[in-house]
Backbone as a chain_set.jsonl record, in Angstrom:
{"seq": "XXXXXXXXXXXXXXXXXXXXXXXXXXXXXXXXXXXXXXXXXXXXXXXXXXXXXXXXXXXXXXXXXXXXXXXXXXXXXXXXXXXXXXXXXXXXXXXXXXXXXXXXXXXXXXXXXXXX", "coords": {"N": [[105.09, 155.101, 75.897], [102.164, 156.061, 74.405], [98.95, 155.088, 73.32], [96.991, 155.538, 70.998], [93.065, 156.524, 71.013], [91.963, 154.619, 69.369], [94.079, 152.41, 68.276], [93.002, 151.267, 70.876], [90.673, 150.391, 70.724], [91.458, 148.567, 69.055], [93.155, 146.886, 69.87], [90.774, 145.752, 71.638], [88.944, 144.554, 70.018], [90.686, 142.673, 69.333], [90.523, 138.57, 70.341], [91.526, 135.555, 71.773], [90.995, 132.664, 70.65], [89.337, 129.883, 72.229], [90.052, 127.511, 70.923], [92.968, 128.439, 70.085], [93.866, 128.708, 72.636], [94.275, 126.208, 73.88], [95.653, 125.213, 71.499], [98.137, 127.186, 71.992], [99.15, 125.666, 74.911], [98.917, 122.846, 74.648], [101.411, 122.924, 72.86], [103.387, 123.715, 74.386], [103.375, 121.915, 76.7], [103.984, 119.464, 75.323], [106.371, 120.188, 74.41], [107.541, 120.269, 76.866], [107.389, 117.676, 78.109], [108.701, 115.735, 75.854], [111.406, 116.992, 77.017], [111.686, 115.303, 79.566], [110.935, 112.702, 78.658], [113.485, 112.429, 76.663], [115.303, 113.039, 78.844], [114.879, 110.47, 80.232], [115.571, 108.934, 78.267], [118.079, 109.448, 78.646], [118.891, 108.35, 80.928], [118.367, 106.037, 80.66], [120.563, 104.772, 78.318], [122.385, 105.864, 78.278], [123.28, 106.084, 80.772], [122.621, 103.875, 81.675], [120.7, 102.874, 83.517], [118.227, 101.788, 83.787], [114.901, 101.674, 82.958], [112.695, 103.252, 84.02], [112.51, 106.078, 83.658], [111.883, 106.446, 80.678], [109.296, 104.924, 80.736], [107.511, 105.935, 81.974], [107.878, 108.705, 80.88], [107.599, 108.682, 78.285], [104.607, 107.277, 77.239], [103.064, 109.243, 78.921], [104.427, 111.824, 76.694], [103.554, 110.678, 74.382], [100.678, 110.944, 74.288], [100.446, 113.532, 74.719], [101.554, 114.256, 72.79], [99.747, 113.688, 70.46], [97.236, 115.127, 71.793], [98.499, 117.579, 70.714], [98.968, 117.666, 68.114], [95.629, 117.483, 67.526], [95.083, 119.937, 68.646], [96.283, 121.724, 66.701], [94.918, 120.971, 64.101], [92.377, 121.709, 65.343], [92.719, 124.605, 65.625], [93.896, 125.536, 63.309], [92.075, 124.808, 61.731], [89.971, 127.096, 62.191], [90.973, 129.341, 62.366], [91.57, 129.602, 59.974], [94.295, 128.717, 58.729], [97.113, 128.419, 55.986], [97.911, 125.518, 53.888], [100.319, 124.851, 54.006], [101.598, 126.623, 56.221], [99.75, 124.871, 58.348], [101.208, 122.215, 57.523], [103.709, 123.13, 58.584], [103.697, 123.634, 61.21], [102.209, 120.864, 62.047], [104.754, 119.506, 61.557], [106.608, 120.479, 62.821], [106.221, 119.51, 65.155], [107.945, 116.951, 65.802], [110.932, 117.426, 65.5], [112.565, 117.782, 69.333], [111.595, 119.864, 70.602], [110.498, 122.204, 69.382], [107.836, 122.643, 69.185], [107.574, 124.907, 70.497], [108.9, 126.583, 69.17], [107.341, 127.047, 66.884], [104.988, 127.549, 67.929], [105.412, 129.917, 68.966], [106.181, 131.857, 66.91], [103.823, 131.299, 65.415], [102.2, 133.284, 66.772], [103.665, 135.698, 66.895], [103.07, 136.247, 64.278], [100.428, 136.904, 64.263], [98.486, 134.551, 64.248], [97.188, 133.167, 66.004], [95.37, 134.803, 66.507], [91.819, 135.793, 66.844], [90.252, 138.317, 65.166], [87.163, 140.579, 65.994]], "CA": [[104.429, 155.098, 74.62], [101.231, 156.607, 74.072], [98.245, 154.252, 72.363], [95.538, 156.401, 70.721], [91.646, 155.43, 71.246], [91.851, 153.708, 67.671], [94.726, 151.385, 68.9], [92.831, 150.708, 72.386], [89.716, 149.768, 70.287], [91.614, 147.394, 68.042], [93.314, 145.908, 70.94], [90.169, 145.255, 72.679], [88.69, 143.659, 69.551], [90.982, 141.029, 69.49], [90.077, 137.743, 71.274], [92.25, 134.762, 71.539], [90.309, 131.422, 70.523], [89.492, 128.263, 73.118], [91.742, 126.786, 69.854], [94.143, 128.76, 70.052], [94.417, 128.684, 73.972], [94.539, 124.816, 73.643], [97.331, 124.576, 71.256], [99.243, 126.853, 73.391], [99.169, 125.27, 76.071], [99.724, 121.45, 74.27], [102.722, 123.188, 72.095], [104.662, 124.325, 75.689], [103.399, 120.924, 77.512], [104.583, 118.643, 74.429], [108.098, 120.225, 74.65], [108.079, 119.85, 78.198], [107.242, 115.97, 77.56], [110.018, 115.866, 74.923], [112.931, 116.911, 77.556], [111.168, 114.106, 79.989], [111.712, 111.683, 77.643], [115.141, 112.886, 76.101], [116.15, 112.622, 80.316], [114.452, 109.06, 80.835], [116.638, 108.197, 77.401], [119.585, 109.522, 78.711], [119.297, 107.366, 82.141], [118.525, 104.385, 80.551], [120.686, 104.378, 77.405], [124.078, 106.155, 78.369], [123.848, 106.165, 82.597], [122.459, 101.912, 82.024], [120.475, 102.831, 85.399], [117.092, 101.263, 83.677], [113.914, 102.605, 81.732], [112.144, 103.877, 84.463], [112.13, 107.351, 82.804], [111.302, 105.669, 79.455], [108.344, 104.386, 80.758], [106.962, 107.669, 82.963], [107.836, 109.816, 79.845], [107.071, 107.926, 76.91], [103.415, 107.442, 77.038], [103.165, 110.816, 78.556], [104.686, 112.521, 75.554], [102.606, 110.141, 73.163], [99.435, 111.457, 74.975], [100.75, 114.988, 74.904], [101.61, 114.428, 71.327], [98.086, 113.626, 69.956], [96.713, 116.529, 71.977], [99.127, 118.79, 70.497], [98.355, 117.438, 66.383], [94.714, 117.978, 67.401], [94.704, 121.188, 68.76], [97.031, 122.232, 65.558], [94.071, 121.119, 63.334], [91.581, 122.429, 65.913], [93.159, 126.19, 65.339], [94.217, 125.813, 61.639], [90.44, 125.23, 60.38], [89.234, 127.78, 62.795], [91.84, 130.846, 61.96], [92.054, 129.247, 58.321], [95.212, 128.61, 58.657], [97.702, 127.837, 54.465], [98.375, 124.02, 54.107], [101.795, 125.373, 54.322], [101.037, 126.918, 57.897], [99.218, 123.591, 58.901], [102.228, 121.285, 57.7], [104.725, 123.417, 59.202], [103.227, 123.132, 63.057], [103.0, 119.603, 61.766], [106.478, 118.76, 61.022], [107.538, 120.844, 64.529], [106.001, 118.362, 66.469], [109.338, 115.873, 65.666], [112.244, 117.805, 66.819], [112.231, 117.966, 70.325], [111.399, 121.982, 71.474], [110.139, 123.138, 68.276], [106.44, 123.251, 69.179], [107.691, 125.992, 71.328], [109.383, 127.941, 68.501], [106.275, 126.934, 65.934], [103.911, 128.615, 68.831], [105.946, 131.29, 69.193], [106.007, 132.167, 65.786], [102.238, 131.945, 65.26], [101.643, 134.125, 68.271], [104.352, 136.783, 66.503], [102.216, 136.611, 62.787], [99.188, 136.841, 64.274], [97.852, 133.56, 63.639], [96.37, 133.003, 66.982], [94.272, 135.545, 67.367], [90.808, 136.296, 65.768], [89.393, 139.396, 65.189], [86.241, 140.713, 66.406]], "C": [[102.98, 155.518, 74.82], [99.982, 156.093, 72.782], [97.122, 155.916, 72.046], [94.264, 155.603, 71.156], [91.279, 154.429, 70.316], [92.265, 152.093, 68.051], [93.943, 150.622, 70.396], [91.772, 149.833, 71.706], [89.967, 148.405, 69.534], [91.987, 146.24, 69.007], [92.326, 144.646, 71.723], [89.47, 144.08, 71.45], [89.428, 142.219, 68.758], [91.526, 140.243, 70.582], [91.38, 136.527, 71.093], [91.235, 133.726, 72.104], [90.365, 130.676, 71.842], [90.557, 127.423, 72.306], [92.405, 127.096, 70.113], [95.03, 128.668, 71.311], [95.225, 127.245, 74.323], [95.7, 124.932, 73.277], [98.462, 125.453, 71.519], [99.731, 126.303, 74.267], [99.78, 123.646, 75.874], [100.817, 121.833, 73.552], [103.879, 122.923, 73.269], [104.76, 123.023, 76.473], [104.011, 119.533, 76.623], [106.265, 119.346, 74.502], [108.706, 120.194, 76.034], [108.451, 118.24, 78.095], [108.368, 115.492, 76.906], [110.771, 115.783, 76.253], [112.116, 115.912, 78.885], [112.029, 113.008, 79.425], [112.846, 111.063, 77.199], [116.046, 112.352, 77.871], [116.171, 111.111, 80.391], [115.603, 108.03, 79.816], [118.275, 108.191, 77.755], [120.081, 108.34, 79.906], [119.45, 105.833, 81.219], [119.402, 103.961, 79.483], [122.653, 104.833, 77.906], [124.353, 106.085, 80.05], [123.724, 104.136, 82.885], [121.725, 101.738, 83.522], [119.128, 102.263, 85.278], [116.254, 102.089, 83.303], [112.888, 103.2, 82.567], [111.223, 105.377, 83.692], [111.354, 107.353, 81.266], [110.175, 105.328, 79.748], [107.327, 104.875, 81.264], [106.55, 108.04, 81.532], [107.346, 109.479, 78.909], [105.118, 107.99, 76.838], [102.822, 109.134, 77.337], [103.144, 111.818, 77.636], [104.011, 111.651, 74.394], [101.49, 110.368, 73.279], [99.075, 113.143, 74.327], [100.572, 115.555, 73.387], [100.331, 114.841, 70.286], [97.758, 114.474, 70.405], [97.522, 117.464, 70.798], [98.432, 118.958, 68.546], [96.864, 117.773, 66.672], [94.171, 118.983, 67.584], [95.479, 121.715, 67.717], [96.031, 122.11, 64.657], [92.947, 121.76, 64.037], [91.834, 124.05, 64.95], [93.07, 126.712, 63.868], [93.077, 125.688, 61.308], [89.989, 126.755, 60.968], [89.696, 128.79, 62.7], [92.427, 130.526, 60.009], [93.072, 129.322, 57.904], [96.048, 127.762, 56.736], [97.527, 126.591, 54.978], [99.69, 123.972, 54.383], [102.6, 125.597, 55.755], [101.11, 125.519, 58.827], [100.539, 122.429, 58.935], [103.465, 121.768, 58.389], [104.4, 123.618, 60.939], [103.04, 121.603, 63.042], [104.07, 119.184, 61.783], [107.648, 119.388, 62.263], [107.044, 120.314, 65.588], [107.198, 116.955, 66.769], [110.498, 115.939, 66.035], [111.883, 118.387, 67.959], [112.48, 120.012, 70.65], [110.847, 122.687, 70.44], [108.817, 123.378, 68.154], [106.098, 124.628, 69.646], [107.86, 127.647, 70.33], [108.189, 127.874, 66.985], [105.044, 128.052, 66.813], [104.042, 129.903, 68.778], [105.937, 132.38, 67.84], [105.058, 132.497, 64.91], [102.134, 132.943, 65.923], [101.977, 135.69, 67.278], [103.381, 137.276, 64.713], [101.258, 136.828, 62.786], [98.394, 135.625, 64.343], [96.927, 132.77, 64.057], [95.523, 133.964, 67.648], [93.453, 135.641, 66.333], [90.316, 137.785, 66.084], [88.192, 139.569, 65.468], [85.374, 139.671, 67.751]], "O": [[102.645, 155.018, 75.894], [100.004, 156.527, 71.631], [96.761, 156.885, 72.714], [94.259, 154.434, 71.542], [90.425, 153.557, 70.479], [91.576, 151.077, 68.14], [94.345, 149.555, 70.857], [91.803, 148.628, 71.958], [89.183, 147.47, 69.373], [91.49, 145.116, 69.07], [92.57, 143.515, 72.145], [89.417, 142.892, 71.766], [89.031, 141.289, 68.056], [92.377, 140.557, 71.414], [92.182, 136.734, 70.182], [90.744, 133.663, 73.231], [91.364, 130.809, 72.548], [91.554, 126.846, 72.742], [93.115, 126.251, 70.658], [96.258, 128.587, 71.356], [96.34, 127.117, 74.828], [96.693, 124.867, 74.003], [99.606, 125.011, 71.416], [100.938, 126.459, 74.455], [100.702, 123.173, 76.537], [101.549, 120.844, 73.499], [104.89, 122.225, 73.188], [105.854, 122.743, 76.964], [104.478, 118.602, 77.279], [107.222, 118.593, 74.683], [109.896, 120.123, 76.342], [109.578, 117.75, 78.02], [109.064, 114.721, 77.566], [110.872, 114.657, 76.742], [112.057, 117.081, 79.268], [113.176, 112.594, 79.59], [113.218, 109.89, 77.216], [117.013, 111.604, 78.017], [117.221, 110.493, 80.574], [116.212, 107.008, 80.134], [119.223, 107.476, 77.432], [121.117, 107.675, 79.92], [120.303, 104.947, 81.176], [119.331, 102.74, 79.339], [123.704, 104.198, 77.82], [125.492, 106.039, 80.516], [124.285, 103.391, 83.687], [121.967, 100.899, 84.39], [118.556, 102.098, 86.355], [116.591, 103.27, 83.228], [112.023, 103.767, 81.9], [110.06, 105.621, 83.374], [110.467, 108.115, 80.88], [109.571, 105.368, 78.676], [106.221, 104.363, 81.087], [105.448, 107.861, 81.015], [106.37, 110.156, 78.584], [104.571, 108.941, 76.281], [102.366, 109.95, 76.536], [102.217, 112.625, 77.559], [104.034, 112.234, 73.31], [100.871, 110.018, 72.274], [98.105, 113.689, 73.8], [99.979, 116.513, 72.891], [100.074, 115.85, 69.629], [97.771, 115.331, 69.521], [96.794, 118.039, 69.989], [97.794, 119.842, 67.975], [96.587, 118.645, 65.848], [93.094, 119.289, 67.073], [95.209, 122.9, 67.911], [95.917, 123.187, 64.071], [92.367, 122.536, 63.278], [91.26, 124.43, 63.93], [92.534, 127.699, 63.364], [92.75, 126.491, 60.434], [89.657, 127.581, 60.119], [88.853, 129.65, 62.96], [93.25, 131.024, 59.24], [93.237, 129.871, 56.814], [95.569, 126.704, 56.327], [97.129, 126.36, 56.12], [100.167, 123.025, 55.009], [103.622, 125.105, 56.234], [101.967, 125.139, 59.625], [100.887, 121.856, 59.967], [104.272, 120.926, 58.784], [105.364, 123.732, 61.696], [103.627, 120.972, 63.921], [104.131, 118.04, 62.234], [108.804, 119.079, 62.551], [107.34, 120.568, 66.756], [107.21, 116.204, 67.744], [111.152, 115.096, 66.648], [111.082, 119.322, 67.963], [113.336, 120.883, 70.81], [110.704, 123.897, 70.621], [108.406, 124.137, 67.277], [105.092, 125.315, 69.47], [107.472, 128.811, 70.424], [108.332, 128.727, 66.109], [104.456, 129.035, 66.362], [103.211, 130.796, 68.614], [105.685, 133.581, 67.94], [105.052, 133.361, 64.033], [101.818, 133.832, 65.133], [101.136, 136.535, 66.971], [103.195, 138.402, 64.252], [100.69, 137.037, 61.714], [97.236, 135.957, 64.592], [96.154, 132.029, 63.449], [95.095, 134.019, 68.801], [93.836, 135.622, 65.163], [90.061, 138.217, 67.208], [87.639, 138.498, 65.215], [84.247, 139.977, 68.138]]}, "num_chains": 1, "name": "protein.A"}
């Protein structure tokens, strides 16, 4: 493929936020946390081998969590993100892996990057 100098220029002027780097980074590490968790539940609830994992993972992913909701409002004031936007990276912090496909989805609309 073949960019013109137009395309190289636009490229170069866009930056990707300290926000936005953040709630990458807590989106991918909160759904890591999640399957943690989901494991530590499985030992202790269907294997009966004790909460070990429950007790690793759990605070962990309640740590992870809060990062993740604050870098979601971090980003959303700072790329002026709808209320629409904002509650829907909200409300994919609850099923486990969906911060991944909420990230992914900003990334694809633009939503994490600023211009100039």
């Amino acid at each position: 493929m073949v960019t013109t100098l137009d395309e190289n220029a636009a490229a170069a002027s866009v930056t990707t936020s300290k926000p936005a780097l953040a709630f990458k980074i807590t989106a991918f590490a909160e759904a890591v946390s999640w399957i943690g968790l989901l494991i530590g539940m499985f030992f202790k609830w269907i294997l009966q081998t004790g909460d070990l994992g429950v007790r690793i993972f759990g605070p962990i992913h309640g740590t992870i969590f809060i990062l993740y909701v604050v870098s979601l409002i971090a980003v959303s004031v700072s790329h002026k993100w709808s209320a629409k936007e904002s509650l829907l990276g909200l409300f994919s912090s609850i099923p486990p892996l969906m911060t991944v496909w909420f990230e992914r989805r900003a990334e694809r609309r633009g939503a994490l990057v600023r211009q100039g």
